[in-house]
Each structure stands twice: as C-alpha cells, then as structure tokens.
C-alpha positions as CSV (number, residue, x, y, z in Angstrom):
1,X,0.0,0.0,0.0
2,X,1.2,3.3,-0.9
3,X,2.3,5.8,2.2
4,X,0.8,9.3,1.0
5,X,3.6,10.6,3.6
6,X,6.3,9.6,1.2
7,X,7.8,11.7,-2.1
8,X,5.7,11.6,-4.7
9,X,7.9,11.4,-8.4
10,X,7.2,14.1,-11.2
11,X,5.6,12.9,-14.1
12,X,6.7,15.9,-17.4
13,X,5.7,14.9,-20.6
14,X,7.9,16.4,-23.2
15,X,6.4,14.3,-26.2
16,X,7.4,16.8,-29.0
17,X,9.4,19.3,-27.0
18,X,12.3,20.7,-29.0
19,X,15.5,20.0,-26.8
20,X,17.3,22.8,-27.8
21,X,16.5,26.3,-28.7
22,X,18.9,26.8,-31.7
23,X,22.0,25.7,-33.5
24,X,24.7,24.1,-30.8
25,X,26.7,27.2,-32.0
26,X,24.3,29.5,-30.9
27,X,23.8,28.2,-27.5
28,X,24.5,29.6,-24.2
29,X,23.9,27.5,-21.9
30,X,26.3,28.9,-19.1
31,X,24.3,32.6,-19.4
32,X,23.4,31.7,-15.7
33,X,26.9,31.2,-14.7
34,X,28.8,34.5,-15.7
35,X,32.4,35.4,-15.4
36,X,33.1,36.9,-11.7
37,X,36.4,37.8,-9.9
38,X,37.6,37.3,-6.2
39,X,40.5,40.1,-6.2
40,X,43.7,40.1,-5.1
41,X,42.8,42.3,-2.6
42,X,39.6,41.0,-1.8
43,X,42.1,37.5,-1.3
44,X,44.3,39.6,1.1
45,X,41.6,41.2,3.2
46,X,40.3,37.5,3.9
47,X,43.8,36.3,4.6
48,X,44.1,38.6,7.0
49,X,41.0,38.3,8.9
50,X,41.1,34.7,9.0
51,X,44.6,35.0,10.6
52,X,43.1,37.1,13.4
53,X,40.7,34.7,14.7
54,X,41.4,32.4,17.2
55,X,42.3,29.3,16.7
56,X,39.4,26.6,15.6
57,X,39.4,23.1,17.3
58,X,40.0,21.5,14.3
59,X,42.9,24.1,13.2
60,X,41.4,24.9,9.8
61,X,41.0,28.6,9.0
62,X,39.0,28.5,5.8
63,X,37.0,30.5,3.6
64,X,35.0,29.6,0.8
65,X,34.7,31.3,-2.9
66,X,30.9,30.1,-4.4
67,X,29.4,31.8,-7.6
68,X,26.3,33.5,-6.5
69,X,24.1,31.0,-8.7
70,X,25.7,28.2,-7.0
71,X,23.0,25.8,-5.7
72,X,23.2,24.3,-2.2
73,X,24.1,21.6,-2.2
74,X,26.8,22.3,-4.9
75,X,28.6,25.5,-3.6
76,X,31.5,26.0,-6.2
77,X,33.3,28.9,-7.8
78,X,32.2,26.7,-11.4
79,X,29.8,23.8,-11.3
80,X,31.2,21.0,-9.6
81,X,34.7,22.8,-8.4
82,X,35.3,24.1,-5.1
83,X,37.3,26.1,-3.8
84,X,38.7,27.7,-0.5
85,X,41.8,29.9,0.7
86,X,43.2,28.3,3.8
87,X,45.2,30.0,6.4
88,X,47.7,28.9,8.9
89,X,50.1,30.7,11.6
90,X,53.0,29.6,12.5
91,X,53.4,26.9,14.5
92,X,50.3,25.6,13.9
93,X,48.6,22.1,12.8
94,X,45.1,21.3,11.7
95,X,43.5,17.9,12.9
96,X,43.6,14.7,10.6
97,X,40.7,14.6,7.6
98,X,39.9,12.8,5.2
99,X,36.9,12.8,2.7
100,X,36.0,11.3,-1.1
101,X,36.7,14.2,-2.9
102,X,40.0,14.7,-4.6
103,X,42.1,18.1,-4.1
104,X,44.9,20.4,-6.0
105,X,46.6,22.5,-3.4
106,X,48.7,25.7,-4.3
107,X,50.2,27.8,-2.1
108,X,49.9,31.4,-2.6
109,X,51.6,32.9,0.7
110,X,54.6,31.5,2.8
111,X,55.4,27.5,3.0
112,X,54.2,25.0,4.8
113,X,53.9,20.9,5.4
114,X,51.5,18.7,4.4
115,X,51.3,14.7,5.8
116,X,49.3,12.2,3.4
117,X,49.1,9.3,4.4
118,X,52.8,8.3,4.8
119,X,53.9,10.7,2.8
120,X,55.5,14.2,4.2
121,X,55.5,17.0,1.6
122,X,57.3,20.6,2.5
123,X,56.2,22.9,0.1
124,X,56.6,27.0,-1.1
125,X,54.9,29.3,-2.5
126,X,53.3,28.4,-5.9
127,X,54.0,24.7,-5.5
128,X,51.3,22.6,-6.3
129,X,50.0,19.3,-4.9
130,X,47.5,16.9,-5.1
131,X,45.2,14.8,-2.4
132,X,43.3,11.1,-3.7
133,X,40.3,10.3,-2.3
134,X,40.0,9.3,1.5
135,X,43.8,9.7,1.9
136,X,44.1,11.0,5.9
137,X,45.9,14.5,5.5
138,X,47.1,16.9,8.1
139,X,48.8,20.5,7.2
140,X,51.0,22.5,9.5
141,X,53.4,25.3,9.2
142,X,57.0,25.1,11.0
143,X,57.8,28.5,9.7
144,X,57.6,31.7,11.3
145,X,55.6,33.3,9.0
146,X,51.9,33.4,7.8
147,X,51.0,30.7,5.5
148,X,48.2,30.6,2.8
149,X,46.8,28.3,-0.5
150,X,43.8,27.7,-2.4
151,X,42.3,24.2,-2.6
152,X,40.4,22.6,-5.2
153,X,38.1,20.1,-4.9
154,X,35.3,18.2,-6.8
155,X,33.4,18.4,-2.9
156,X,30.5,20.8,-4.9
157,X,29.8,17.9,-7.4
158,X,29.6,15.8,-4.8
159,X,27.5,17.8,-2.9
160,X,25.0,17.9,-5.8
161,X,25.4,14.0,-6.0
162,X,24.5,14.0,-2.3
163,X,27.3,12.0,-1.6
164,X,30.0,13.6,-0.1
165,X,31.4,12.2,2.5
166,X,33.8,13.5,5.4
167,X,35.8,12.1,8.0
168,X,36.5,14.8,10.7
169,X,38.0,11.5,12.7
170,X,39.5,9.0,10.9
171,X,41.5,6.9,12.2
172,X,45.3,6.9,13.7
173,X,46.8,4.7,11.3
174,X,47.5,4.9,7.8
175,X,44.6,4.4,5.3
176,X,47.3,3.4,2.3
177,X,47.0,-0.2,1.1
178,X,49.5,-1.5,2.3
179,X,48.6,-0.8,6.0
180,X,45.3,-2.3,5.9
181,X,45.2,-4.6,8.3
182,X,42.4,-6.3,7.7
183,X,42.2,-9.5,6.7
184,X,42.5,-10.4,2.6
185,X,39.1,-11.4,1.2
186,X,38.9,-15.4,0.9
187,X,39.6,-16.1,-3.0
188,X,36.6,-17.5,-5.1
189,X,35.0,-17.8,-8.2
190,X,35.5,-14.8,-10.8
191,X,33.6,-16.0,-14.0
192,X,35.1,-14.4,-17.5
193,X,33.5,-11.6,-19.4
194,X,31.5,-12.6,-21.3
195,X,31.5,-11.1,-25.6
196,X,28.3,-11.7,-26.7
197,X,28.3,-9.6,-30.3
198,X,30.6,-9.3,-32.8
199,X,30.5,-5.3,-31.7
200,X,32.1,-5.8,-28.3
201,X,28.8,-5.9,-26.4
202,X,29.8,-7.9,-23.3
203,X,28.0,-9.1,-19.7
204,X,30.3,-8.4,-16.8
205,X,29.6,-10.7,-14.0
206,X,28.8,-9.2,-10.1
207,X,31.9,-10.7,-9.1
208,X,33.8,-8.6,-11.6
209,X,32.0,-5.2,-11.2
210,X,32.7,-5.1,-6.9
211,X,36.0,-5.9,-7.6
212,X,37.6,-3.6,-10.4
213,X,41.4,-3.9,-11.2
214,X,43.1,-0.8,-8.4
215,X,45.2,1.5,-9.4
216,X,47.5,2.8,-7.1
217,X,46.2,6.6,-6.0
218,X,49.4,8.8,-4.9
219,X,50.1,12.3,-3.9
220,X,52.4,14.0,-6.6
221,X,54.3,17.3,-6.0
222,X,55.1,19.7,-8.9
223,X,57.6,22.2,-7.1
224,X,57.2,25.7,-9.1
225,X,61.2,26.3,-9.4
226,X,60.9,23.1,-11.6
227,X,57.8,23.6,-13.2
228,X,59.0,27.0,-14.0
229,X,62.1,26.6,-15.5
230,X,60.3,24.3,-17.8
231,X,57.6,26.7,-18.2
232,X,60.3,29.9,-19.5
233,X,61.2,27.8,-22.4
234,X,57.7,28.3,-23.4
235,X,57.7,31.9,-23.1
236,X,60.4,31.8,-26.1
237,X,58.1,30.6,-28.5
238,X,57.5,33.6,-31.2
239,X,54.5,35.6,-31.3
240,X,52.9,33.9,-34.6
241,X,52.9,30.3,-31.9
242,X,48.9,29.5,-32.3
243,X,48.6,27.3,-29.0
244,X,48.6,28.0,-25.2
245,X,51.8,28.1,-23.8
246,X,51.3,25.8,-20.9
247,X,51.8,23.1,-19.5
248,X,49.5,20.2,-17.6
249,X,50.4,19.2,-14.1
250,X,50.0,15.4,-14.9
251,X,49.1,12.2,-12.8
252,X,49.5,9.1,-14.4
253,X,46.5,8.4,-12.8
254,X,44.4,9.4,-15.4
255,X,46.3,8.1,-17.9
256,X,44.6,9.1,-21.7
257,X,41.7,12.0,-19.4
258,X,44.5,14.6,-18.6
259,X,44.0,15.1,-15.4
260,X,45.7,16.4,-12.2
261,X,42.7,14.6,-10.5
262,X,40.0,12.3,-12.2
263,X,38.1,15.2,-11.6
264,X,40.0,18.4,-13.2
265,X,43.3,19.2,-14.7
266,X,45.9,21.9,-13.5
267,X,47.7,23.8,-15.5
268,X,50.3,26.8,-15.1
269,X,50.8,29.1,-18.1
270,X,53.2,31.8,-19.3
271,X,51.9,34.6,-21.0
272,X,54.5,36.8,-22.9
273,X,53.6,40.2,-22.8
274,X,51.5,41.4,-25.3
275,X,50.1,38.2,-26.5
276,X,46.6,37.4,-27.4
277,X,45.0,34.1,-27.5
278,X,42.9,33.1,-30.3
279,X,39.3,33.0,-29.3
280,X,37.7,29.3,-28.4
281,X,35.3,27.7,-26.5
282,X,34.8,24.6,-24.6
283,X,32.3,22.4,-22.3
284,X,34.3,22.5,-19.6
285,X,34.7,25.4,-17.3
286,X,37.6,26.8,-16.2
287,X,38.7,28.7,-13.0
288,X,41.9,31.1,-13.4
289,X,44.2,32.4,-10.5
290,X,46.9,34.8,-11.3
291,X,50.0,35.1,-9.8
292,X,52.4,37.6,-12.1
293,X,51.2,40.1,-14.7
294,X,47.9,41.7,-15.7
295,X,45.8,41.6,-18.7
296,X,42.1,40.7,-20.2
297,X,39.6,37.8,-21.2
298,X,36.7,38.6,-23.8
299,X,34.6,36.2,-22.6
300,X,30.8,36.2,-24.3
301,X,31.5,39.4,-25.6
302,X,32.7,41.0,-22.9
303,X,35.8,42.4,-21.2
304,X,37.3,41.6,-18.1
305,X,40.6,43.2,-17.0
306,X,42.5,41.2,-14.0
307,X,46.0,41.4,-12.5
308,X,48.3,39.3,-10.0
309,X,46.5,37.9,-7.5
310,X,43.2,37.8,-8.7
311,X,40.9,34.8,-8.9
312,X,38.3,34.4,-11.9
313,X,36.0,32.2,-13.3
314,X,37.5,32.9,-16.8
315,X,35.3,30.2,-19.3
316,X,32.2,29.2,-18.2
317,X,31.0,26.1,-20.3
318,X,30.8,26.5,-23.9
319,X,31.2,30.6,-23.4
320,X,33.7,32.1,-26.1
321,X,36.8,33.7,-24.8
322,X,40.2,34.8,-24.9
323,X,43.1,36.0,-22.9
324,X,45.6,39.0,-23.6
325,X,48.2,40.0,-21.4
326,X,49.5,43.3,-21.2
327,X,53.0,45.2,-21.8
328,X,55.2,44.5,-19.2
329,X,55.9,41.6,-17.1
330,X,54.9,38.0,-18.0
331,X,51.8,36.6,-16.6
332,X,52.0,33.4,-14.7
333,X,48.8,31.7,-14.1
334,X,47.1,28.5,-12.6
335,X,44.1,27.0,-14.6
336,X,41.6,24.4,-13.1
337,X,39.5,23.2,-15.5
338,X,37.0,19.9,-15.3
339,X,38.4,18.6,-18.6
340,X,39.1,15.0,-17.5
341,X,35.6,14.3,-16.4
342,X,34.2,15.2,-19.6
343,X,36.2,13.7,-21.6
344,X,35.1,10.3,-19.5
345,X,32.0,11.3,-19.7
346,X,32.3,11.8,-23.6
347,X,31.1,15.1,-23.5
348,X,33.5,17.4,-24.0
349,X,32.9,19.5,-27.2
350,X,35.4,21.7,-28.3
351,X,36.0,24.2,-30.7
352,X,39.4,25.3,-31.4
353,X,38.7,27.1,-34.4
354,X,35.7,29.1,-34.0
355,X,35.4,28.7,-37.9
356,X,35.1,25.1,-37.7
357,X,33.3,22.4,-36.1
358,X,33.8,21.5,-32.7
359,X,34.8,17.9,-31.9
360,X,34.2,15.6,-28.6
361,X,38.1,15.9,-27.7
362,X,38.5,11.8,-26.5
363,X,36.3,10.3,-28.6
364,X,37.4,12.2,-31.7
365,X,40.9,13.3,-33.2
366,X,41.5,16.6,-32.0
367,X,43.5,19.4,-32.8
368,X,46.9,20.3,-34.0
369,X,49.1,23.6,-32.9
370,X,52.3,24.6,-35.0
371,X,54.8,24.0,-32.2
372,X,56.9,22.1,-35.4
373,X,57.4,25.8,-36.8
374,X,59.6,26.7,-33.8
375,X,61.4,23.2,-33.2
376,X,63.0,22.6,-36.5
C-alpha cells in the first residue's frame, strides 16, 4: 500500500518538446553562470582576517569562494569545483581529515607541510599538490611566518550527487593499502566476461564489477622552481605560436583523461607580454588564478581586465573567450578546468577554431598547434 507521507515522483511529458533552442553554436547554456572575480585584494583582506581569529578546534582557517548562482548543495566557484583559501600561523597544525573528494593544493603565501598518508611533503609558495580520495591528510606550518593556499576540490559535485562524505575522525593509522590490516578477502569464483556480439557488447559478471582492477592513488608534488624553468622555455616561442603556452600538471593516474585529479586538470601558463590568444570555446569550465602580470579575457563578448592575485571564473561552459596579457611583465597563471571528467564522460565538445566544427576531444581526433614551426 502506498504511504501518502512519502515523495511523490514528477511525471513531465515532453512528447514533441524541442530539446534545444537553436544551432549548438548558438547556444549559451552557461548565461546563468557569468564570469566573476575574487580580487587580489579581496584574497588579502580575507587572509588577514582569518589569521586574526582564534584558533578553531579542528585548526582549519577556511573560507570559501561560491558563484552567486551556485545551488546548495553544490557550492562551487564553477559547477562541480570548489574552492577555499586556507590560512595557517606559524606553528600551527590542523587535525587529521579525510573525505571522497579529490584536491589540487597551491600555495599562494609563505610555506608549509603537508602529511598524506605516509607521505610528508614541505612545500613553497606556488607549489602545487594533489590529495586522492579518503587519503588522511594533516597541514602545518613550522615557519615563522603566515602561510596561505587555495584548494580545489570536486566536494560541490559531490555535494549535488548528495554523496560527499567527510571524515573529521579518521583513524590513527594509515589508510594506504598496504597498511590495511584487515584480513585479505577469501579467494573464489570470478567467472570471465563474457563477448556476446561481434561489436564488443559484453556481460560483466557481479563478481567482476565489486572488484575492479586498483590503481595505485598517490600524492604528486610539482615544485614551481621546476615547473618554472620548464615553463620559461615556453615563453620563447614567437608571437605567430597559435597554441597555449602551458603546460599540464599530470598524474599518471588518469592516464589518456589529462588530469591532475580524475576530476580536473591543473595547468600553469606563461603569457608573454603582449600576447593574445585566439578565441575558443569549450564544455568544460575553467577557474583562473593569477599570480604575475595583468591583462584581459573577452569572454561572451565582454571584457574583463584582472592582475596578479586575482581569482576568476575565466570560461564558463561553452562561453567564447580569450586572454591577452598586457605590456610588461609575464603573466604566470594557474588554470583548473574539469576537462578529465568530460572527456570520461564523452562530453567534451570543443572548438578550437571558431570557424570550424567542434569535436568531442577523447572520442574524436582533436586538434593540432604549429609548435613544429619553432622546433626545427
């Protein structure tokens, strides 16, 4: 018998409803989402008033940057990313977390430690570091001075999902395999999969889908005096180079997604002065933090100047834009963008050449720059 009390589902019948209002070119669909910039000093101000509060219990000063058409559940700077500046003195330590969201760390202020797992990372500023999922992670700062960084997180997707899950107690010892000491699951039976059409159309039995093959999950650290001098050689590439100069924090992990996490990629680019990118446009939105330089994105026909130290959603999905940077010093910037879940997700149309068609980068060749030009 039916409980009245209970949900009841929403029935909307959409026989003959056009699913789109227009040409996929034409579309908008991120016309909710607009561009919008935490600044530099907006960063500093919080920075400093987070320092002056006492300490919390759990010894995490945080603040959180949401879009203001963020849902709740699902507070992110872009749909599905989150992200916080987090603050510690010196001398202090927060308490051991852990949670199924993945992060990308990069400090923006001072240095600091980080413990996951069983591995100890020290860090400076503009280094950048990952978290995997339910890793136990601890930060603390053995400096003497102030210490800040930006964290980003797929937590607002999983928010949405209603799944995100947090451990503000795990336990003392390790959660890396090879401290688990519980016992080994007994061996049994794992019947084959099974092709049943010349096509590749297969059955997967049970036994096979709660046991997939692992793949080892490990924090990486991509130190900036590294990552920069790497980076410089970019910066000589001549004016008439038609890609981004940049390059992808990587983790093997996600082998052919590009990823930093499953989730999102990082990226850190060099912007010469007085270069401007071609305009493009992509599903995936991106999130841009800049640390050197100033300039301006066109992004749906319309500008936006920004400078060191600001924070900007800088592409929502499928928006056109472009950057420019302006006379004088090199920009340096960190990109976060959600490319690796779309292209997992087979979703990820992008148009490189807004005279062409776009393509679902993954499933479909994809584009070619004229690096060869400059490399002989």
């Amino acid at each position: 018998m039916k409980n009245l009390s209970d949900p009841q589902p929403l029935l909307v019948d959409r026989t003959g409803e056009a699913l789109s209002s227009g040409p996929i070119s034409q579309l908008n669909p991120a016309n909710d989402w607009p561009p919008v910039t935490i600044t530099g000093e907006m960063i500093n101000q919080e920075i400093e008033r987070l320092a002056d509060l006492p300490r919390p219990a759990n010894g995490r000063r945080q603040v959180m940057f949401t879009h203001p058409s963020a849902p709740n559940p699902g507070r992110g700077l872009t749909p599905g990313v989150q992200v916080t500046l987090e603050v510690l003195k010196p001398g202090e330590e927060t308490t051991p977390i852990r949670h199924n969201s993945t992060q990308v760390n990069f400090c923006i202020l001072g240095e600091g430690e980080v413990v996951v797992d069983d591995r100890s990372i020290a860090y400076s500023r503009y280094d950048v570091w990952n978290h995997p999922s339910y890793a136990i992670y601890r930060h603390r700062n053995n400096s003497s001075k102030l210490h800040a960084r930006l964290t980003y997180s797929n937590a607002a997707l999983l928010e949405m999902m209603r799944v995100h899950l947090v451990d503000e107690d795990p336990p003392l010892q390790s959660s890396v395999k090879g401290a688990n000491t519980e016992p080994e699951p007994k061996a049994g039976i794992t019947p084959p999969v099974k092709q049943i059409g010349d096509d590749g159309a297969s059955l997967m039995p049970y036994e096979t889908l709660i046991n997939p093959p692992s793949v080892e999950s490990n924090t990486l650290h991509w130190p900036w005096q590294t990552v920069k001098a790497n980076l410089d050689e970019l910066g000589e590439l001549g004016s008439s180079y038609v890609g981004r100069r940049l390059y992808l924090l990587f983790n093997p992990l996600t082998q052919r997604f590009n990823g930093t996490t499953p989730n999102f990629f990082a990226t850190i680019t060099i912007r010469p002065p007085g270069i401007t990118d071609k305009p493009h446009r992509h599903v995936s939105s991106a999130i841009n933090y800049y640390f050197k330089g100033s300039g301006y994105s066109h992004v749906g026909g319309k500008r936006y100047d920004w400078k060191a130290g600001d924070l900007m959603v800088s592409a929502p999905g499928w928006a056109v834009h472009n950057h420019a940077s302006d006379d004088g010093d090199p920009v340096y910037e960190l990109t976060v963008q959600d490319q690796p879940l779309n292209i997992y997700m087979e979703s990820l149309l992008w148009q490189e050449d807004l005279a062409e068609p776009g393509k679902i980068l993954g499933a479909h060749q994809g584009f070619t720059t004229n690096l060869k030009k400059f490399t002989g």
